[in-house]
N, C-alpha and C positions, 0 to 999 in steps of 0.2 A: 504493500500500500504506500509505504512511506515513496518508495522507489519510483513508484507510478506520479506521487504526487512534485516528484523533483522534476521528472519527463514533464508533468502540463506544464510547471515553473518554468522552468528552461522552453518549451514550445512558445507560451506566453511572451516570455519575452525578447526572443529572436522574433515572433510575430510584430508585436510594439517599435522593435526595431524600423525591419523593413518598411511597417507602417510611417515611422517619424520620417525615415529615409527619404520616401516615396514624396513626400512633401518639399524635399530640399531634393531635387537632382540639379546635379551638376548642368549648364546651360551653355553652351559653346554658340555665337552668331556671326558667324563668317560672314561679311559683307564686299562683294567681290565692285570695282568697282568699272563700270563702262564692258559691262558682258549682257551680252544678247539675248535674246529671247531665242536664238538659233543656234547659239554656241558651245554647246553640250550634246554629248552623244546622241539623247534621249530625245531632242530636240530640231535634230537634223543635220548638227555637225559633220563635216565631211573633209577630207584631207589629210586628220589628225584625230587620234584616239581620246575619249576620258573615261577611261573604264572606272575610274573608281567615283566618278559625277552618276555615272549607269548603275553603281552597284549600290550607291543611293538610294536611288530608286527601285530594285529589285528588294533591296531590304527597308524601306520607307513610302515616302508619299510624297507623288510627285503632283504642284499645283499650279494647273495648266491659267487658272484665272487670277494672276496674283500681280501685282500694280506696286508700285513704288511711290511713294511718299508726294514724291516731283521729280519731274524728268533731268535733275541737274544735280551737283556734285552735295552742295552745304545744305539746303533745302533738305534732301532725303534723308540725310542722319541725321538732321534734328527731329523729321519725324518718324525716323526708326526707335530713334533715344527715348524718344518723351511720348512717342502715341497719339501724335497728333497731327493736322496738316499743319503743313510747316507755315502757310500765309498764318494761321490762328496766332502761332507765336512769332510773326514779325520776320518770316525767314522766305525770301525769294532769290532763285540765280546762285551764286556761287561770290563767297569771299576769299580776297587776295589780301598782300602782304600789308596793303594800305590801309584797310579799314582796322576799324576800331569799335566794330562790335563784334558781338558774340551770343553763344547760349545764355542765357539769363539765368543764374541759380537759383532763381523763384521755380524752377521749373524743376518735375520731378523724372528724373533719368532711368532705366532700364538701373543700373547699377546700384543707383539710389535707391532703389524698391527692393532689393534682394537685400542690401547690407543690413535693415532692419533683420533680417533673417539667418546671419551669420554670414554670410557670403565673404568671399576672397572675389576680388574683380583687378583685370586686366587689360587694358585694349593697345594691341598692338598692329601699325601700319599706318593709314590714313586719320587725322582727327577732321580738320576742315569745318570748325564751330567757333572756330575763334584763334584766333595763335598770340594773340598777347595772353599774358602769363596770367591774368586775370580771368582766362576760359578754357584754358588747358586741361587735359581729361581730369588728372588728379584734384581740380576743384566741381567734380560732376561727380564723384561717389568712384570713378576708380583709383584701386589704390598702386598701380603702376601703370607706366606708359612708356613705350618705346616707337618712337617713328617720325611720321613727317609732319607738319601744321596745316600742310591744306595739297593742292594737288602737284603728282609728279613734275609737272610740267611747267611748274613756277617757279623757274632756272633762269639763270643767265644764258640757257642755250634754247629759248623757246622758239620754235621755226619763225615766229613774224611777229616776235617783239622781241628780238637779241637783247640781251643786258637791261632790258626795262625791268625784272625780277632780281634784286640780292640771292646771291648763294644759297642754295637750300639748304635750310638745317635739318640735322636729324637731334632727334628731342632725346634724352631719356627722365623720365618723371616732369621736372623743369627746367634741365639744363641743358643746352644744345651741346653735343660729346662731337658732332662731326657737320661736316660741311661743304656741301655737292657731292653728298656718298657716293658709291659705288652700287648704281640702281641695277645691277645683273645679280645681286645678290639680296634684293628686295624681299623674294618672293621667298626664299630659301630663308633670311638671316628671321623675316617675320615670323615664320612655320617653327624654325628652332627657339624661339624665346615662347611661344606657345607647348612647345613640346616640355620645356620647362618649366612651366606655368604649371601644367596638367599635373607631372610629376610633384612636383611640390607639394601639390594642392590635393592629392588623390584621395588623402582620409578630411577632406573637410568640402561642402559644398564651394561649388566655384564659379564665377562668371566670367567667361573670355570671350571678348568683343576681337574677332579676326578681321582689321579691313586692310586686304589686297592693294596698292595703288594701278598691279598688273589688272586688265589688262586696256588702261587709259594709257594716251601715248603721253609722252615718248617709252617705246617700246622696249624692255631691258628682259635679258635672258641667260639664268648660269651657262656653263661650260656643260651644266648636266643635257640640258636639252637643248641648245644650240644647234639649229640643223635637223634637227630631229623629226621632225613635223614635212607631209606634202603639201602645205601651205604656205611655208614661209614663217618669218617670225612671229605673226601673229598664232600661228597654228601652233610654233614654240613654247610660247607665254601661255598658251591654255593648255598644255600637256602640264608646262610645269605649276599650274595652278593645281589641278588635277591631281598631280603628286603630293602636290601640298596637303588635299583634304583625304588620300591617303593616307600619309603619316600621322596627322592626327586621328584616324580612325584605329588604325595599328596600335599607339600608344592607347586609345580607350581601350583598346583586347586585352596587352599587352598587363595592364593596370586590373584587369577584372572589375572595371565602371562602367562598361559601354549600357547595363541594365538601369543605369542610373543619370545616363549623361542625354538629354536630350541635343542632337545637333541640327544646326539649320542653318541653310546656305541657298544666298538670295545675292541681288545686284542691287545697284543705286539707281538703275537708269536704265536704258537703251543705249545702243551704241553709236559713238561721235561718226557717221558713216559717211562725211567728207574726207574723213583720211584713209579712204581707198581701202588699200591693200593691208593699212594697219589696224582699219577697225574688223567691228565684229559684223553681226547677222542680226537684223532680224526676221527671219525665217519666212518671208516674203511679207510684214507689214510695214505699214504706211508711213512714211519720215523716220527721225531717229531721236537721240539726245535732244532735249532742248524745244521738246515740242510735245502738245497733248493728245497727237496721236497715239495707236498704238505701240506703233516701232520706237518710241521716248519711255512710253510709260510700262510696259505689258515688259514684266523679266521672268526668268524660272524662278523658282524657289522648291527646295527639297530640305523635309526634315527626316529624321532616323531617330528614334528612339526605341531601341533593343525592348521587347514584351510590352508595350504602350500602343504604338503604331505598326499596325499589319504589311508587313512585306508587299512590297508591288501593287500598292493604292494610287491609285490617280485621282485628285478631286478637280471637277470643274466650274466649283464653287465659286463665287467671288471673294477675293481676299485680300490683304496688303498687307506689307510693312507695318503700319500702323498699330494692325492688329497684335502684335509679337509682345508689346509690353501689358497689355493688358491680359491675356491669356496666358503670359509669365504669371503676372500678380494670381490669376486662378488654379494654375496651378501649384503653387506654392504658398498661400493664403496669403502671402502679402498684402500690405493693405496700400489702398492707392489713397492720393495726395488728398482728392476731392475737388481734384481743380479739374474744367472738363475738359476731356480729351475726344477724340474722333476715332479711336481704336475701337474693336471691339471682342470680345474672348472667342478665339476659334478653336481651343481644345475639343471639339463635339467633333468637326471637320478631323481633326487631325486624327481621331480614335477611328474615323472612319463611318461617322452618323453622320451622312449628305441627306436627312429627313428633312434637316431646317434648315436655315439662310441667314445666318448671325447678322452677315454684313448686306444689309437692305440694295444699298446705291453707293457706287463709287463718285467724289468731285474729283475734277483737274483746275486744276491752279498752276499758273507758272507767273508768267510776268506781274510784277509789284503782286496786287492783290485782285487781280482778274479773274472770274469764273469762267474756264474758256470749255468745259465739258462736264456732263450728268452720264454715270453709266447704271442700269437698273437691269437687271435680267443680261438678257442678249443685245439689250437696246441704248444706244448710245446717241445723246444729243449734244451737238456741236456747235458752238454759238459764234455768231461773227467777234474775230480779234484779231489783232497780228502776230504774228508768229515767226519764226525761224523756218526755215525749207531747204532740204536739199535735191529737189526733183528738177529736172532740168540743166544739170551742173555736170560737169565732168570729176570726179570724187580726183584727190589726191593720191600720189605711191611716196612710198618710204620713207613714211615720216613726215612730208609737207598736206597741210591740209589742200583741200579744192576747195572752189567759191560758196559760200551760201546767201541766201539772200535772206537778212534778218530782221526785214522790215514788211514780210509778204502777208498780202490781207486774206484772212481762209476767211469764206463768205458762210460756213456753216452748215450742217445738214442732218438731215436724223440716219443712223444706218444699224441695220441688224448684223449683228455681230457673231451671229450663228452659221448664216449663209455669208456673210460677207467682213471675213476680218479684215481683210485691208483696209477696210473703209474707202471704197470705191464709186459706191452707187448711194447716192444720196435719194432715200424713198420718202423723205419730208411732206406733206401733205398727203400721200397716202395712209397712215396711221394716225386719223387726227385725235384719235383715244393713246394713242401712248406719246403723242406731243405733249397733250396736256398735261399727261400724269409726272410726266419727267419736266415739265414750268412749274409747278407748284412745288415741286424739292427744291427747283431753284431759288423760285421766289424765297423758302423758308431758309436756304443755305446764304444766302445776300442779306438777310438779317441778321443772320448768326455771324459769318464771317466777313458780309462786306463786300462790296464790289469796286474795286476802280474804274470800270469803264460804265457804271450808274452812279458811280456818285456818292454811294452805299459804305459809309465806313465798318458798317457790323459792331452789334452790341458784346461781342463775346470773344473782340481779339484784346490777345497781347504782348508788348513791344519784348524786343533782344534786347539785349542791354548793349549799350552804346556805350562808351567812355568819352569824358570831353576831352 
């Protein structure tokens, strides 16, 4: 009897265990950045392998309707960070060396929401929220940082602003250790400070923010895969991206945490596809970076968590970035700020319940505070604005961009999205029941967030913080 009653004690409390565990998993968020909605095996890649972006997906969920924050570099990790769109907190376009704002630490960050919870947090690679020392990740809840202050490409060697950019720095926590690194060893040097992140951290929950600056040009590649790829460098740099999300999957086996590490790997954007031969795919839709088409906004995302999410799911759910911090907080009970965010919990999607639709309606926002698209269902309304365009242009080769024209007026149109991803066929007054239905979100989203091109400043934003 006694014997019996040691076995339940001991059952009990390995059970209690796994139970508290199962509330803390480790959270790893690779954010890759300027990779395609084409740029992965799974997706139509061709040229060059990613077997282990495929093996993702054979052991996870891959989600074919998933949207980025804003189709541009600073915009999208503020709203990966915080859960919101990034116009709500004052975030349009992309910040360089000059400016002098940044994340606002009123705002509650992905890292910030787990340390309540004992979390170990790292982000290594791209920051791009601020680069004065007043918005550096280690004042946003991580407690190390290694990498760059905003994009690769913000060099003294930029193809068509030579010398207008100071020397890039490389950061570690807050102190710049080097200067115009050694960018073939980006991809590699970010993966091994990750690989010892994991290590370290293997007996206590942990958050690791992975942003890639591969594969935005200018294009860099170790000696490991140099060559390697029937594309060319670009098809180089996503072999060795590839490899990258390998070795940290090895180290999750490796460690015996993979049952406890949820990982998830997604993009910032669409791909810059005036630079030719350097950029990415997107897998035949419409424009790219820098516009509220598909081919800007529409990226992969694949998550993997070992006995949670089912092997070889595909959702074609609608979903975003957005969603990432708020469905952290649910699963992990973390408690959120109360400040309101635009995210919304997709754990149900991710277990593989596509019975419900978390996420109602997608906005696009890009330029200042412009509503430039509503997406609801299959159906996408498109509102006259101007915009960035690459159609018409002869795209650039190795390394130099081609022309765009960044002042181009899209006249607007309704398109279904089921029959027609590229957005080709404007059926605008034929559906005059899903016109209406997708103006009245608008209407209510020009309240909330405002519109610059009405005049609408919205009761529910709020500013970056600026320094004088």
């Amino acid at each position: 009897m006694q014997i019996k009653l040691i076995l339940l004690s001991l059952f009990l409390l390995a059970t209690a265990s796994i139970n508290a565990q199962s509330k803390t998993p480790n959270i790893i968020l690779v954010y890759i950045d300027d990779m395609g909605y084409g740029d992965i095996g799974i997706a139509g890649a061709n040229a060059y392998n990613t077997p282990n972006f495929n093996q993702m997906q054979k052991e996870g969920i891959f989600f074919t309707q998933f949207y980025s924050p804003q189709a541009v570099c600073t915009a999208s990790r503020a709203g990966v960070l915080t859960g919101t769109y990034p116009n709500r907190i004052g975030f349009a376009g992309a910040l360089d060396h000059m400016s002098k704002m940044g994340l606002n630490p009123d705002e509650q960050t992905i890292p910030e929401l787990l340390k309540s919870k004992g979390y170990k947090t790292a982000a290594y690679g791209k920051w791009h929220l601020g680069h004065l020392p007043e918005f550096l990740p280690l004042k946003h809840g991580f407690d190390e940082f290694f990498g760059i202050p905003y994009s690769n490409d913000m060099w003294p060697n930029h193809p068509t602003g030579k010398n207008y950019y100071p020397p890039l720095p490389l950061i570690e926590n807050e102190t710049t250790v080097q200067t115009n690194p050694d960018q073939t060893q980006f991809t590699t040097r970010f993966t091994e400070k990750s690989l010892s992140f994991i290590e370290k951290n293997k007996a206590n929950p942990f958050f690791l923010y992975l942003a890639h600056p591969m594969p935005h040009v200018p294009l860099f590649v170790s000696d490991k895969f140099k060559g390697k790829s029937k594309q060319g460098l670009y098809g180089d740099v996503m072999m060795e991206l590839d490899w990258s999300i390998g070795q940290i999957r090895n180290k999750l086996k490796e460690l015996k945490i993979e049952e406890n590490t949820l990982l998830i790997v997604t993009s910032d954007n669409g791909p810059w596809i005036n630079y030719g031969n350097h950029a990415g795919s997107t897998a035949g839709l419409r424009e790219g970076k820098g516009t509220s088409f598909e081919g800007g906004q529409k990226v992969p995302c694949l998550m993997v968590w070992k006995g949670v999410i089912q092997g070889g799911t595909i959702c074609n759910n609608l979903a975003s970035s957005i969603d990432i911090l708020p469905t952290i907080a649910a699963i992990t009970g973390a408690e959120l700020s109360g400040r309101k965010i635009d995210g919304v919990n997709i754990y149900e999607l991710m277990k593989g319940d596509f019975s419900q639709n978390p996420r109602d309606h997608f906005l696009y926002y890009y330029r200042k505070n412009s509503l430039e698209a509503i997406r609801k269902g299959t159906w996408k309304l498109v509102f006259p604005h101007h915009s960035r365009t690459y159609e018409g242009f002869k795209p650039g080769i190795d390394g130099m961009p081609g022309q765009v024209n960044e002042n181009y007026f899209v006249e607007g149109g309704l398109y279904d999205l089921r029959r027609d991803p590229g957005e080709r066929y404007n059926v605008r007054g034929d559906y005059p029941e899903i016109e209406a239905e997708l103006l009245k979100i608008a209407k209510e989203a020009r309240e909330d967030l405002g519109d610059d091109l009405t005049g609408n400043p919205g009761k529910n934003r709020r500013p970056a913080k600026v320094l004088n």
